[in-house]
TORFIVO-593269 format. One record per residue: chain; residue number from 1; x, y, z of N, C-alpha, C, CB in turn; residue in three letters. Coordinates in steps of 0.05 Angstrom, whole numbers, plus 5000, padded with zeros to 4 digits. Glycine has a CB too. Layout:
// residues N
(A NUM (X Y Z) (X Y Z) (X Y Z) (X Y Z) ALA)
...
This chain:
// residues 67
(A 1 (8446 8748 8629) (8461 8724 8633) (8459 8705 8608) (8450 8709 8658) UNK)
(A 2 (8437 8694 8601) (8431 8689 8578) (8444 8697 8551) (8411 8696 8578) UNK)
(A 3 (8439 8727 8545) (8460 8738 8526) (8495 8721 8528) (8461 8775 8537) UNK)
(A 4 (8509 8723 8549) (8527 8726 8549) (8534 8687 8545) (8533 8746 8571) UNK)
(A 5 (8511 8676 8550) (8512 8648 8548) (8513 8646 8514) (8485 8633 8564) UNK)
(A 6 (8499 8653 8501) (8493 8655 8472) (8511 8668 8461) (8469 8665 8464) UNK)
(A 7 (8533 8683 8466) (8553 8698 8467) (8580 8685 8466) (8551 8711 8486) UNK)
(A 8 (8575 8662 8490) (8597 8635 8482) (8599 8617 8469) (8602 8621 8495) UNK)
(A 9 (8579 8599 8463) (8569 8592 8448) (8570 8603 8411) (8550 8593 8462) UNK)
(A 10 (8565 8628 8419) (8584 8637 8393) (8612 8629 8377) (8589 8659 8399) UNK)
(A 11 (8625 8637 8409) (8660 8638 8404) (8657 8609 8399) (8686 8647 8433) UNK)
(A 12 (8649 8591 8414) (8660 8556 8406) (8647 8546 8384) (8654 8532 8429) UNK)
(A 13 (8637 8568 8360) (8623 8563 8334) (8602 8543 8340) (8643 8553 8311) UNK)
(A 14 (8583 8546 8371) (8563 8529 8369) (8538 8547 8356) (8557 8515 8398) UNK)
(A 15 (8539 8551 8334) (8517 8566 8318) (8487 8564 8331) (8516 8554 8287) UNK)
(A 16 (8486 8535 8319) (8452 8533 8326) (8443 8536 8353) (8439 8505 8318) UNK)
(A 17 (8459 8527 8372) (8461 8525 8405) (8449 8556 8401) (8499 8519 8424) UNK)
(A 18 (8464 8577 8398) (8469 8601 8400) (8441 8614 8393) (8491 8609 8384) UNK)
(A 19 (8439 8602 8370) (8414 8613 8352) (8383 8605 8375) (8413 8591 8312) UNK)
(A 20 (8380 8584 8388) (8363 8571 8402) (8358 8585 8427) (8371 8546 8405) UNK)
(A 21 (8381 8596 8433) (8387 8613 8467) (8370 8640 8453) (8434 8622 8481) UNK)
(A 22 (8377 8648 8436) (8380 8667 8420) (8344 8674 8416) (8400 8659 8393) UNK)
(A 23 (8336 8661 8403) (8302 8662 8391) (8293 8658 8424) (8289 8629 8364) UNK)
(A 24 (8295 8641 8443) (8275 8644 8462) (8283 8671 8479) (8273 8618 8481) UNK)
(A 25 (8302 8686 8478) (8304 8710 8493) (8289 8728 8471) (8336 8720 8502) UNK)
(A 26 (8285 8732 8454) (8267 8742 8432) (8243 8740 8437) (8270 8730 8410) UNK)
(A 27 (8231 8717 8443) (8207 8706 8451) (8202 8721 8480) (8209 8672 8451) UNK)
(A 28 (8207 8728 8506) (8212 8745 8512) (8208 8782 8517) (8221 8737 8505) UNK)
(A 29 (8229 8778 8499) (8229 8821 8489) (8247 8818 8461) (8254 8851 8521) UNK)
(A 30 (8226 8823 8441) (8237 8827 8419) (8248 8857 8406) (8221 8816 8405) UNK)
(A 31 (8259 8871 8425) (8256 8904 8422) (8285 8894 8432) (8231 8930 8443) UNK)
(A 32 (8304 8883 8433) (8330 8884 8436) (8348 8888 8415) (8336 8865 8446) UNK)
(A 33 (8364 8908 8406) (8368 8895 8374) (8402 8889 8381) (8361 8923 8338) UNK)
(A 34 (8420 8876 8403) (8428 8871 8407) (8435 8837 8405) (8424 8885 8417) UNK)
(A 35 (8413 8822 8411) (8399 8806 8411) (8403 8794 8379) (8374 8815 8422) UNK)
(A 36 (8385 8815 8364) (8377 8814 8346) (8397 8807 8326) (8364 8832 8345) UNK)
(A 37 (8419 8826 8329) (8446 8826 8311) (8464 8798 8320) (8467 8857 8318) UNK)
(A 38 (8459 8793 8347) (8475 8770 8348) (8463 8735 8339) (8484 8773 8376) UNK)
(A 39 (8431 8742 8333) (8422 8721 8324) (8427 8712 8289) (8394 8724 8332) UNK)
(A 40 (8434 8754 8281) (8437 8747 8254) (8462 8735 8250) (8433 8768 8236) UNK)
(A 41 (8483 8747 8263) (8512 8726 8266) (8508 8705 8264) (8526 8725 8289) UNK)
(A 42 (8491 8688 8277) (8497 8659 8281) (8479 8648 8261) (8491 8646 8313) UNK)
(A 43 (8455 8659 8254) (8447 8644 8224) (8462 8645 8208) (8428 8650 8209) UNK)
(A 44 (8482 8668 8196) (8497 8664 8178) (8516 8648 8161) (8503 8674 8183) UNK)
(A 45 (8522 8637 8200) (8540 8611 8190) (8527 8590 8191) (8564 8605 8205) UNK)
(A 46 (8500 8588 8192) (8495 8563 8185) (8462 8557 8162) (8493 8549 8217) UNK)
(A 47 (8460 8584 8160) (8435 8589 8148) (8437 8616 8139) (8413 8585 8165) UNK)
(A 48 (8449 8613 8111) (8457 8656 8111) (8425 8663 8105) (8487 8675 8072) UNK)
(A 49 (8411 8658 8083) (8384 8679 8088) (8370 8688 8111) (8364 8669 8076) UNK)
(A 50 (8371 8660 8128) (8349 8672 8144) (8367 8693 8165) (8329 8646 8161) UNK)
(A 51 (8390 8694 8158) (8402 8723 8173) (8388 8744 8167) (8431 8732 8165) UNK)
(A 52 (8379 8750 8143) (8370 8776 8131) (8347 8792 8158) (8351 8767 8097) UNK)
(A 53 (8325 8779 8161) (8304 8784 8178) (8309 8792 8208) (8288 8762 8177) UNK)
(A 54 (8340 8775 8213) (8335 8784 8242) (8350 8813 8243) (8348 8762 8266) UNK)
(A 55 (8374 8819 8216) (8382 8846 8209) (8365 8866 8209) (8391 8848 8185) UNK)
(A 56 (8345 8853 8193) (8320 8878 8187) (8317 8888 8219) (8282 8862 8170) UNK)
(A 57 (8303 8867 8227) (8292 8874 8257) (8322 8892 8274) (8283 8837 8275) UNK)
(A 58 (8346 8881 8272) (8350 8896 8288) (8351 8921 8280) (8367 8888 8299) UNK)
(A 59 (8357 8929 8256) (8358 8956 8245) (8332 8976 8246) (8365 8952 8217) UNK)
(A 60 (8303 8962 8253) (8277 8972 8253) (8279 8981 8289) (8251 8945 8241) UNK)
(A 61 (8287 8961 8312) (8290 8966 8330) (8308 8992 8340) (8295 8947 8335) UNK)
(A 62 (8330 8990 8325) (8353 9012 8336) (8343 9042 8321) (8390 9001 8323) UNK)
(A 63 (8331 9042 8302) (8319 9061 8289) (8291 9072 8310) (8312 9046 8258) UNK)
(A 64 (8281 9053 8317) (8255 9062 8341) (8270 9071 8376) (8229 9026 8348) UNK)
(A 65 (8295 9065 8384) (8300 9069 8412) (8315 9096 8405) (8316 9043 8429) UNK)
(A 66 (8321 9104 8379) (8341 9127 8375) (8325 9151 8378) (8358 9127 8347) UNK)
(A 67 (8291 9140 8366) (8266 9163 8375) (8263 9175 8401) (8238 9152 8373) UNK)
């Protein structure tokens, strides 16, 4: 439910909103890399580096559930 809240929030370019929904479902279960990719989305537009990390992560995640 959550996801899909942070998901809208997307579309109406509320970035940081997004990013905030976003880190406490992380906080959570950080093994989502769903999650993960859509948090890097929304730093991008408002913070491109710190996109990089949540990329990493999701790419470290999707690389571990494919095991």
């Amino acid at each position: 439910m959550r996801v899909s809240t942070a998901k809208l929030f997307l579309e109406l370019q509320q970035f940081e909103v997004a990013a905030e929904i976003l880190v406490s479902l992380l906080d959570e279960d950080d093994n989502v890399s769903e999650v993960w990719f859509l948090l890097a989305f929304a730093y991008a537009h408002f913070d491109v580096p710190a996109a990089v990390q949540p990329l990493e992560e999701c790419k470290r995640v999707r690389i571990f559930s494919d095991v």
